[in-house]
KOLKE-735801 format. One record per residue: x, y, z of N, C-alpha, C, O in turn; residue in three letters; residue number from 1. Coordinates in Angstrom, 2 decimals, padded with zeros to 5 digits, always signed. Example, Ala and Ser with C-alpha at 12.3 -4.5 7.8 and 13.67 -1.06 7.14 Angstrom:
<doses>
nX, nY, nZ, caX, caY, caZ, cX, cY, cZ, oX, oY, oZ, res, n
+013.19, -005.69, +007.80, +012.30, -004.50, +007.80, +013.20, -003.30, +007.80, +014.24, -003.32, +008.46, ALA, 1
+012.85, -002.25, +007.08, +013.67, -001.06, +007.14, +012.90, +000.03, +007.87, +013.41, +001.14, +008.04, SER, 2
</doses>
This chain:
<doses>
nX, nY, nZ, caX, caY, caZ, cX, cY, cZ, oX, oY, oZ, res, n
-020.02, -044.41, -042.61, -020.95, -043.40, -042.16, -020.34, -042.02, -042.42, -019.27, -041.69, -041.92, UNK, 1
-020.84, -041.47, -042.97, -020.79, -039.83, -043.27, -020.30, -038.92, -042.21, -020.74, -039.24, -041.10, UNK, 2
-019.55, -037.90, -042.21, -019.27, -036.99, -041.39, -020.79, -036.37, -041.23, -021.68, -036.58, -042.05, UNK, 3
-020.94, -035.55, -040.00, -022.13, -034.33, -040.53, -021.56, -033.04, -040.21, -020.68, -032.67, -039.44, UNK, 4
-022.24, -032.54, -040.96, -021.72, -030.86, -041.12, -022.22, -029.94, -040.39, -023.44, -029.83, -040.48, UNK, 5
-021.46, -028.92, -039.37, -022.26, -028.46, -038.58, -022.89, -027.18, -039.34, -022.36, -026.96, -040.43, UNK, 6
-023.64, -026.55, -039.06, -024.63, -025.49, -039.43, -024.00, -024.49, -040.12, -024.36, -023.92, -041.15, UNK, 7
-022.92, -024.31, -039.38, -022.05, -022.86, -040.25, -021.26, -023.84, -041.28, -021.46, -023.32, -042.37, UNK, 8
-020.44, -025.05, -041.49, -020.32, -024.92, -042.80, -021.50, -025.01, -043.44, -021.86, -023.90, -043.84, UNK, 9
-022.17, -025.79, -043.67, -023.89, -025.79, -044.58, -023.91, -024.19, -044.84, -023.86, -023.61, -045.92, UNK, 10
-024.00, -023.68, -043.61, -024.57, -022.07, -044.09, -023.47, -021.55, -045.15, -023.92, -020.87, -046.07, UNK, 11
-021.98, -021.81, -045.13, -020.70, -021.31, -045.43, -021.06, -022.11, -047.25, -020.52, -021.41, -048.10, UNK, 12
-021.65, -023.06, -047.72, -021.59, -023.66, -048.60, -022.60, -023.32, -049.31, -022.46, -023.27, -050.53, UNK, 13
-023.64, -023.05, -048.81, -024.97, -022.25, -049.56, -025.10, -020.73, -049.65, -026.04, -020.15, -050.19, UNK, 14
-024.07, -020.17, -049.07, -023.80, -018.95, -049.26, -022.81, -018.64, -050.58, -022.84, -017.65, -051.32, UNK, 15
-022.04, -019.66, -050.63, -021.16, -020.10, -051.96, -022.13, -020.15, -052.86, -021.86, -019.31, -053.72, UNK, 16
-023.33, -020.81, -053.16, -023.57, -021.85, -054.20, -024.59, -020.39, -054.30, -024.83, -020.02, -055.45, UNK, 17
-024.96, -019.88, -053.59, -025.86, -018.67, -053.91, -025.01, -016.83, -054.54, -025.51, -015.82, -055.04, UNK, 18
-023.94, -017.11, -054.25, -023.16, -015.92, -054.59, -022.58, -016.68, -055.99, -022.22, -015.75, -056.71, UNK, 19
-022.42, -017.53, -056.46, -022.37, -018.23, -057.62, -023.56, -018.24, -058.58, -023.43, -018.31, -059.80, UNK, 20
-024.49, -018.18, -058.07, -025.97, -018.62, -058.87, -026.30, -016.88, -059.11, -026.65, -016.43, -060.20, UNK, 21
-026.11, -016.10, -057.96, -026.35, -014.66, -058.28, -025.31, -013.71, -059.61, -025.66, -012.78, -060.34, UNK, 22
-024.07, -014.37, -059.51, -023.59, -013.77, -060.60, -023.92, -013.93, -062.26, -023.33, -013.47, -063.24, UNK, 23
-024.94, -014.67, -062.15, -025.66, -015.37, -063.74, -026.93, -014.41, -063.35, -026.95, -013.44, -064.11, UNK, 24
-027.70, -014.39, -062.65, -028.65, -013.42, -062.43, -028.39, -011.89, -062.32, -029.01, -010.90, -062.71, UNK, 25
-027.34, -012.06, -061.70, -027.08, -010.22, -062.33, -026.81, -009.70, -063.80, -027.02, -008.58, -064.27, UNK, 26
-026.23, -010.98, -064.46, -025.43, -010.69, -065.80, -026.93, -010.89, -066.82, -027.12, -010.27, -067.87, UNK, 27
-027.82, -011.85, -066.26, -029.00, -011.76, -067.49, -029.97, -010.53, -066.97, -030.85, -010.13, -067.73, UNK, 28
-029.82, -009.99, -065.81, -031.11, -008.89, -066.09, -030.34, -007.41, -066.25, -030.95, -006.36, -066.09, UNK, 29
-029.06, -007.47, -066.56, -028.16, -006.02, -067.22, -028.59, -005.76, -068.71, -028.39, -006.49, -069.68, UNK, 30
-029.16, -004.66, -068.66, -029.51, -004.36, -069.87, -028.74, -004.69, -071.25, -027.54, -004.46, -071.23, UNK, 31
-029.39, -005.31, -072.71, -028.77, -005.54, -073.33, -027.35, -004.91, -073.80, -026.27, -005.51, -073.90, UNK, 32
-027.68, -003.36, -074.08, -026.72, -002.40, -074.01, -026.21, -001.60, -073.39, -026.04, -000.41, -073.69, UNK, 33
-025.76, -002.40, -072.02, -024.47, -002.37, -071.26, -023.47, -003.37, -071.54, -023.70, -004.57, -071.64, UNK, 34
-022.11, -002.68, -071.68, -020.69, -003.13, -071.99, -020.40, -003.64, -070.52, -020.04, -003.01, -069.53, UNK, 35
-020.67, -004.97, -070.69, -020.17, -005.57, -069.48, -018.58, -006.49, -070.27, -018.91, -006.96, -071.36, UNK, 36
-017.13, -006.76, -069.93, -016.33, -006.99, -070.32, -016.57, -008.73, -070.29, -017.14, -009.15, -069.28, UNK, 37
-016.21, -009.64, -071.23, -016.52, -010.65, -071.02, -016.11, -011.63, -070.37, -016.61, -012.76, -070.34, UNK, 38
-014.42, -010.94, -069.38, -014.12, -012.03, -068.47, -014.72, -011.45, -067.36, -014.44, -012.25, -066.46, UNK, 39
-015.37, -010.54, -066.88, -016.40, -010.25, -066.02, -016.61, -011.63, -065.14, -016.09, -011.84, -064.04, UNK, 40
-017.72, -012.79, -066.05, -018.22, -013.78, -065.45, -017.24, -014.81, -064.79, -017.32, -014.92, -063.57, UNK, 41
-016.33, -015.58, -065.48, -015.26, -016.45, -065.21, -014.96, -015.92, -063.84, -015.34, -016.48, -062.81, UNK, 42
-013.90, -014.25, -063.87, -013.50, -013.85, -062.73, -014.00, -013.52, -061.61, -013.32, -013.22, -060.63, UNK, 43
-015.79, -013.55, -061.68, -016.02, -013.29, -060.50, -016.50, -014.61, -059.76, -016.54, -014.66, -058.53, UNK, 44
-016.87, -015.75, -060.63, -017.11, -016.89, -060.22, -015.55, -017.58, -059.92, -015.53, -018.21, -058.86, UNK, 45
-014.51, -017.58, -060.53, -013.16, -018.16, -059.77, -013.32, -017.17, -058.59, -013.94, -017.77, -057.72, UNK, 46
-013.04, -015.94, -058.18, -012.58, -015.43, -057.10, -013.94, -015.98, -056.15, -013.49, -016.63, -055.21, UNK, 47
-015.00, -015.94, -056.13, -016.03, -016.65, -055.15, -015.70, -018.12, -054.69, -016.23, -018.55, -053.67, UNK, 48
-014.92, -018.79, -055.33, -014.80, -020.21, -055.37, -013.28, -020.11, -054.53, -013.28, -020.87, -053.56, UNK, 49
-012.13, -019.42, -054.68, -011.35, -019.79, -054.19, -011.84, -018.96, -052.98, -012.06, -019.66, -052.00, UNK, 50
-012.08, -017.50, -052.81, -012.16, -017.42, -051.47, -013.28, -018.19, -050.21, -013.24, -018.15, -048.98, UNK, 51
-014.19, -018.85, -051.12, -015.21, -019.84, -050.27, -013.93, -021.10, -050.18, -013.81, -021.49, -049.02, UNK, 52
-013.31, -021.54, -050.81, -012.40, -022.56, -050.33, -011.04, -022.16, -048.98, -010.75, -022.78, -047.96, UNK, 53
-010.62, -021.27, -049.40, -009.80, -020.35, -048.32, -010.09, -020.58, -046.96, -009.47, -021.11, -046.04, UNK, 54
-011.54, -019.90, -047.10, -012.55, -019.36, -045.70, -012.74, -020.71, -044.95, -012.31, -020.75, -043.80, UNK, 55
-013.59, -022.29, -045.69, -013.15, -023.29, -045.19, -012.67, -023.92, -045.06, -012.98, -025.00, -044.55, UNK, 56
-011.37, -023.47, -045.59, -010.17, -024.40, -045.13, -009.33, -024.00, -044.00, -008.75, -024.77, -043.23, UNK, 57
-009.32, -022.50, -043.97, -009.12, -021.77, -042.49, -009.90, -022.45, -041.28, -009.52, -022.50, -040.11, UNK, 58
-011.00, -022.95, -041.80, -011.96, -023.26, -040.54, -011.70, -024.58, -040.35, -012.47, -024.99, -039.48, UNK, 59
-011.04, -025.35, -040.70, -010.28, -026.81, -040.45, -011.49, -027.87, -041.15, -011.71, -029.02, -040.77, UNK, 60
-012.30, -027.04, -042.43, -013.03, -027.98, -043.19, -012.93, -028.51, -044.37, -012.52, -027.69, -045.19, UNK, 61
-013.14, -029.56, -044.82, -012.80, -030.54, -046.05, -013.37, -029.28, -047.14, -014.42, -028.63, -047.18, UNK, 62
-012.36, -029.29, -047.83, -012.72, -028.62, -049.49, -012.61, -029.62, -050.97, -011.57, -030.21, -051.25, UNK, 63
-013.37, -029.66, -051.50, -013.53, -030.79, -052.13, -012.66, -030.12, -053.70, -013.11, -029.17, -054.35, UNK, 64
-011.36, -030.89, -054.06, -010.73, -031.05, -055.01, -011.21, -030.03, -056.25, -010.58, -029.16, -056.85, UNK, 65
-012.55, -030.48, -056.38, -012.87, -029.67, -057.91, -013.53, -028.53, -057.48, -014.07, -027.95, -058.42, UNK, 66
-013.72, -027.89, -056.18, -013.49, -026.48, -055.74, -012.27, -025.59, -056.12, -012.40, -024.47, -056.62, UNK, 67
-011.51, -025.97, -055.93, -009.75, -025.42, -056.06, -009.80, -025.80, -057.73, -009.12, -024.93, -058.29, UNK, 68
-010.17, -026.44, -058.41, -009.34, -026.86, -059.81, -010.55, -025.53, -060.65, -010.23, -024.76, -061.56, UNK, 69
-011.86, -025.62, -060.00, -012.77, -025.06, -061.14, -012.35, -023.52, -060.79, -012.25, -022.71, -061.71, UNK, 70
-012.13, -023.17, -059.58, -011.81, -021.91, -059.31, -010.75, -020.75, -059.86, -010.91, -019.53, -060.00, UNK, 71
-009.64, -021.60, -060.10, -008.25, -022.04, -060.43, -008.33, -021.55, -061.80, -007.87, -020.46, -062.14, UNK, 72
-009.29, -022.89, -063.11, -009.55, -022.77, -063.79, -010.39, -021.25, -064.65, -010.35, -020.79, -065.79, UNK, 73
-010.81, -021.01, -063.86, -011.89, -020.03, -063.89, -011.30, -018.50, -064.58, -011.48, -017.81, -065.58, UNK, 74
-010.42, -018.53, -063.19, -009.42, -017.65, -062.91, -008.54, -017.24, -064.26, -008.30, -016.06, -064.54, UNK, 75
-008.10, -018.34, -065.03, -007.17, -018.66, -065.78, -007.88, -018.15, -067.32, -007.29, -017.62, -068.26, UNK, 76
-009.20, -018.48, -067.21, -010.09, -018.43, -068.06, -009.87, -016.88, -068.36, -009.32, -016.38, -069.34, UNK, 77
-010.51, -016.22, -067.16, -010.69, -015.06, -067.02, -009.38, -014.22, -067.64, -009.48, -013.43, -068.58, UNK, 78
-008.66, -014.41, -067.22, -007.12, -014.31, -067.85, -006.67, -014.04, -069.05, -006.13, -013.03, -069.49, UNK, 79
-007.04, -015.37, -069.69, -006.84, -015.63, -070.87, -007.32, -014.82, -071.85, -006.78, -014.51, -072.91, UNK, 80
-008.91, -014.35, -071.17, -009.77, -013.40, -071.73, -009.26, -012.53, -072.01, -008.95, -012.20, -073.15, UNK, 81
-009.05, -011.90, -070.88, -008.55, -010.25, -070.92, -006.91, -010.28, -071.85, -006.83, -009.46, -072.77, UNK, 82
-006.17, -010.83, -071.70, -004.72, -010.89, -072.61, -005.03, -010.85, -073.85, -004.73, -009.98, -074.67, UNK, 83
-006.07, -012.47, -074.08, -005.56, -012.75, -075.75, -007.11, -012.89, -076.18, -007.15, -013.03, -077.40, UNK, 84
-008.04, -012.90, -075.78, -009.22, -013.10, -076.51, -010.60, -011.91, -075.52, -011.36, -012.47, -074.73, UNK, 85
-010.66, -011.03, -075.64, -011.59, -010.67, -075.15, -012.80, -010.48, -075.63, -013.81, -010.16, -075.00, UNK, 86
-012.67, -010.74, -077.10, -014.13, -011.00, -077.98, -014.77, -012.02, -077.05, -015.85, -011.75, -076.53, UNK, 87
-014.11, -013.27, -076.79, -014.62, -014.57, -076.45, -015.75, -014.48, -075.35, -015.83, -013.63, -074.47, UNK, 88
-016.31, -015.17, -075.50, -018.10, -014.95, -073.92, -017.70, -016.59, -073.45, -017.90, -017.55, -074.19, UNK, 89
-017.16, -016.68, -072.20, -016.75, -017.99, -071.96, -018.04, -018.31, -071.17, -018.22, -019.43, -070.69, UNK, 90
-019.12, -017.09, -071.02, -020.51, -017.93, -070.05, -020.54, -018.91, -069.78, -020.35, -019.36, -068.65, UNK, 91
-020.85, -019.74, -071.09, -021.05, -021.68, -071.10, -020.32, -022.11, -070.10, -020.81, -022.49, -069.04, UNK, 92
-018.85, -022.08, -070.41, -018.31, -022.95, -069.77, -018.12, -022.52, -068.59, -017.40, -023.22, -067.87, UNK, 93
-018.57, -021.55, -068.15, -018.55, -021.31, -066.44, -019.65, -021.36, -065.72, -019.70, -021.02, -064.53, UNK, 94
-020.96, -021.96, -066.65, -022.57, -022.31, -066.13, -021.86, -023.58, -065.87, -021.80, -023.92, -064.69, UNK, 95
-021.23, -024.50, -066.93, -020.98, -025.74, -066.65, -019.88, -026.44, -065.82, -019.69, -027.65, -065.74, UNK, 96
-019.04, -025.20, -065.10, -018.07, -025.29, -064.11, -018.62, -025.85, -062.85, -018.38, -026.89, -062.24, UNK, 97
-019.65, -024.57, -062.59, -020.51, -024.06, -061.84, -021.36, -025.12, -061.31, -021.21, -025.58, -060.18, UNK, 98
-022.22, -025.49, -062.11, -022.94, -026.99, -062.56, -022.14, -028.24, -061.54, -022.53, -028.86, -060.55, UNK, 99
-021.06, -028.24, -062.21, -020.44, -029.08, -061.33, -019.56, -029.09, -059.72, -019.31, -029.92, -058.85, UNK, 100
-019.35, -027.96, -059.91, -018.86, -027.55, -058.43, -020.46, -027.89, -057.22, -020.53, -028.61, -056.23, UNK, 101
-021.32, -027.18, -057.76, -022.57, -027.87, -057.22, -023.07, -029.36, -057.46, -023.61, -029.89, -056.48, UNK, 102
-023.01, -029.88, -058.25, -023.61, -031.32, -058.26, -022.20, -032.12, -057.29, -022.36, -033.14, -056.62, UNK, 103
-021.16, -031.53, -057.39, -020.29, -032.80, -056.86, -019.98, -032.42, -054.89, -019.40, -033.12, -054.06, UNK, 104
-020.72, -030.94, -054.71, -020.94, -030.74, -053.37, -022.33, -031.17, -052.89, -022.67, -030.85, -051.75, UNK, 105
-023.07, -031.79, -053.60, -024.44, -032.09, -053.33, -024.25, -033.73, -053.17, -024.66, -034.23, -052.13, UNK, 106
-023.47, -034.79, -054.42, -023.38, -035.57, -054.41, -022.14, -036.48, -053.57, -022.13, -037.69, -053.33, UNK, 107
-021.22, -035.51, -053.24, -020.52, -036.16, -052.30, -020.24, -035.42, -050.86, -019.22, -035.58, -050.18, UNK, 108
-021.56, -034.43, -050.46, -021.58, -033.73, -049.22, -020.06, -033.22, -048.85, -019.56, -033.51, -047.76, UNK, 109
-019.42, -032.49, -049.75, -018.28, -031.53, -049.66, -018.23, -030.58, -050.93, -018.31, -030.98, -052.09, UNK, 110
-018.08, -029.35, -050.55, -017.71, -028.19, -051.45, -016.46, -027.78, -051.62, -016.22, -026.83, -052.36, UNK, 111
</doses>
C-alpha cells in the first residue's frame, strides 16, 4: 500500500512541475530576436529541480533518484554550454529530462 502525500508536498510537487513547464513557455513566446544565451534553459530547469529537491528533503520527504541526477545533469549541461559550446541549443534534451522527471513522479508517486 502506498504512502499518501499530504497536501503541501502535492502542492510542493506541482509547483515544481509548473515552474518547469513555465520555463519552455517563457522561452517560446520571447521574441524571435531576442538574444537569449543558450544555457539559459538547462540552468534554469537544473536549479528548479535541485532546489525543489533540497526544499523536500528538508521537509523529511522522499525525493525520487532521477530528481537529483536530471537536475545535476542539467546543471552540467548548462555548464558545458557556457565553457565549451555555446552555439549548442540543448532545448531537446531538457524537454526530454523534464518529460521524465514528470512521468516518473506521476508514475511512481515521488518527485
Amino acid at each position: 500500500m502506498a504512502n499518501r502525500k499530504s497536501a503541501k508536498e502535492l502542492r510542493a510537487e506541482r509547483i515544481t512541475w509548473f515552474a518547469l513547464v513555465a520555463i519552455f513557455v517563457v522561452s517560446s513566446i520571447i521574441p524571435e530576436d531576442t538574444v537569449i544565451p543558450n544555457a539559459l534553459t538547462p540552468m534554469a530547469a537544473g536549479i528548479v529541480l535541485i532546489i525543489s529537491g533540497i526544499y523536500q528533503y528538508a521537509q523529511k520527504w522522499r525525493v525520487h533518484f532521477v530528481t537529483w541526477i536530471a537536475g545535476t545533469l542539467m546543471l552540467v549541461m548548462a555548464g558545458y554550454n557556457i565553457v565549451n559550446r555555446p552555439d549548442l541549443d540543448l532545448s531537446f534534451a531538457v524537454i526530454i529530462l523534464v518529460a521524465i522527471v514528470i512521468a516518473m513522479g506521476i508514475f511512481t508517486n515521488e518527485t
